[in-house]
C-alpha positions as CSV (number, residue, x, y, z in Angstrom):
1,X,103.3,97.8,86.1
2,X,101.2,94.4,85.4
3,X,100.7,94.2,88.5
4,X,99.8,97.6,89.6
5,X,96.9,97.2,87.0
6,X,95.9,93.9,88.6
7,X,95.3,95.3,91.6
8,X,93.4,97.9,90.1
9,X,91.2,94.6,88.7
10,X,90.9,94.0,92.9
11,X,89.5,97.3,93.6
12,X,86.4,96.3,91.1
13,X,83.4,96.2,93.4
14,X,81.5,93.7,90.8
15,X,81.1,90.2,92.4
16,X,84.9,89.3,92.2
17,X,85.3,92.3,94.0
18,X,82.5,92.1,96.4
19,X,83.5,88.6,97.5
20,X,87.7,89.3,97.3
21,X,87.0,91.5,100.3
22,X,85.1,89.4,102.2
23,X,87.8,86.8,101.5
24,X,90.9,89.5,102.6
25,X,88.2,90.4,105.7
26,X,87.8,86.8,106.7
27,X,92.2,86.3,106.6
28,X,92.8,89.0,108.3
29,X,90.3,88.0,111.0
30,X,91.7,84.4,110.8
31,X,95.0,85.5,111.0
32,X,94.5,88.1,114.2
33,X,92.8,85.4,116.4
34,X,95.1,82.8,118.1
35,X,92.9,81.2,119.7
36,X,91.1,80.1,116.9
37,X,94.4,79.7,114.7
38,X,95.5,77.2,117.4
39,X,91.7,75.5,116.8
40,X,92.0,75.3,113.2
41,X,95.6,73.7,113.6
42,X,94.7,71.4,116.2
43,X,91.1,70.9,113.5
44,X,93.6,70.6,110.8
45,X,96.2,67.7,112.4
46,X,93.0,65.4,113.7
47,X,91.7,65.8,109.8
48,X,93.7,65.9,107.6
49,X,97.4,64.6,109.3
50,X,99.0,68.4,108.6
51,X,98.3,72.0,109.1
52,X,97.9,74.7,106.6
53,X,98.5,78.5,107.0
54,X,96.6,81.4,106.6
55,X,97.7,83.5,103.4
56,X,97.5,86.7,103.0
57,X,97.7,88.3,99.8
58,X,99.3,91.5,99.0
59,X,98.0,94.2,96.9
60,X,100.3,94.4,94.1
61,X,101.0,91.0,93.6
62,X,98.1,89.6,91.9
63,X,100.0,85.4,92.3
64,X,99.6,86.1,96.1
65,X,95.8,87.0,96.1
66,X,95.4,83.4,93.7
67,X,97.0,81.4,96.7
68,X,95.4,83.5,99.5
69,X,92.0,82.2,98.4
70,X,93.2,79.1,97.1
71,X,93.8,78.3,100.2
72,X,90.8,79.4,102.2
73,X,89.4,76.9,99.7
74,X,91.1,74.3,100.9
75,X,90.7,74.5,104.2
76,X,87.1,75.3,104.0
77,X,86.2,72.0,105.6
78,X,87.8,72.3,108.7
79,X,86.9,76.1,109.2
80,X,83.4,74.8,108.7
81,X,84.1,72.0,111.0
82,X,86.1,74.3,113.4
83,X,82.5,76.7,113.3
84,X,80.2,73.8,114.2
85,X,82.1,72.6,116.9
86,X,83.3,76.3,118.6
87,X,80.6,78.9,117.0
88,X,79.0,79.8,120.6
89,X,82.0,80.0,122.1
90,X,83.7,82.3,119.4
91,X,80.6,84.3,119.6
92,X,80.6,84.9,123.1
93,X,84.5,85.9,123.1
94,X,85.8,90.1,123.2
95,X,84.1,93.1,123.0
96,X,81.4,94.4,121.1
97,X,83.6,95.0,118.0
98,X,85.4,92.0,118.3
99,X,82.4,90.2,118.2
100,X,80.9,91.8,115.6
101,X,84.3,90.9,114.0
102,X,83.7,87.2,114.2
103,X,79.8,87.1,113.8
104,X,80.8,88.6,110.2
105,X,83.4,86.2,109.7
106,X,81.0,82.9,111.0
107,X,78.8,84.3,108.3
108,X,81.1,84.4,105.3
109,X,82.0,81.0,106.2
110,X,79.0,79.4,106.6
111,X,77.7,81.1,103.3
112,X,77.5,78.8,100.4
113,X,77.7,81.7,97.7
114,X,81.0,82.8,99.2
115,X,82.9,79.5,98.7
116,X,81.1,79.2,95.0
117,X,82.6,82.9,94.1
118,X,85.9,82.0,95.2
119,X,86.1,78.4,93.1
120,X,85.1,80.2,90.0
């Protein structure tokens, strides 16, 4: 029951909310592109000497949306490094939705608020 009430707390749109979304938004795009999963790996080994997975949280289990975006806080770096090194080709990639997919998701990673909301 905790956790059904937790993920009540999710559905909040204040700024936890507002940013949680764009954080579950930005892993499921992460984790539906290949190509640039095989980027950030390859990103990832040159860096840092290991790779790190995409989470994804689940809805009901509160511990899951902790390590989902403690993640994408850790590998922050190298998704910013993987976006100054690939942006125009990511951009240039699929169809109109698909793009407009990945222009959102270049945003939310090159926003500096973003990355703040989900320290705190």
């Amino acid at each position: 029951q905790f956790n059904l009430i937790v993920g009540d707390l999710f559905r909040v749109k204040d700024d936890y909310g507002q940013y949680g979304d764009l954080a579950q938004e930005l892993i499921t795009w992460l984790r539906s592109k290949t190509h640039v999963l095989a980027l950030l790996r390859e990103l990832q080994l040159s860096t840092m000497g290991k790779t790190l997975a995409i989470i994804r949280a689940v809805l009901t289990r509160w511990l899951s949306h902790y390590l989902a975006y403690r993640r994408l806080l850790e590998v922050r770096p190298t998704l910013e490094l993987l976006i100054t090194r690939h942006e125009a080709s990511l951009r240039s990639t699929g169809n109109a939705q698909s793009r407009a997919k990945t222009s959102a998701a270049i945003t939310t990673i090159k926003n500096p608020t973003f990355w703040h909301a989900m320290a705190r």
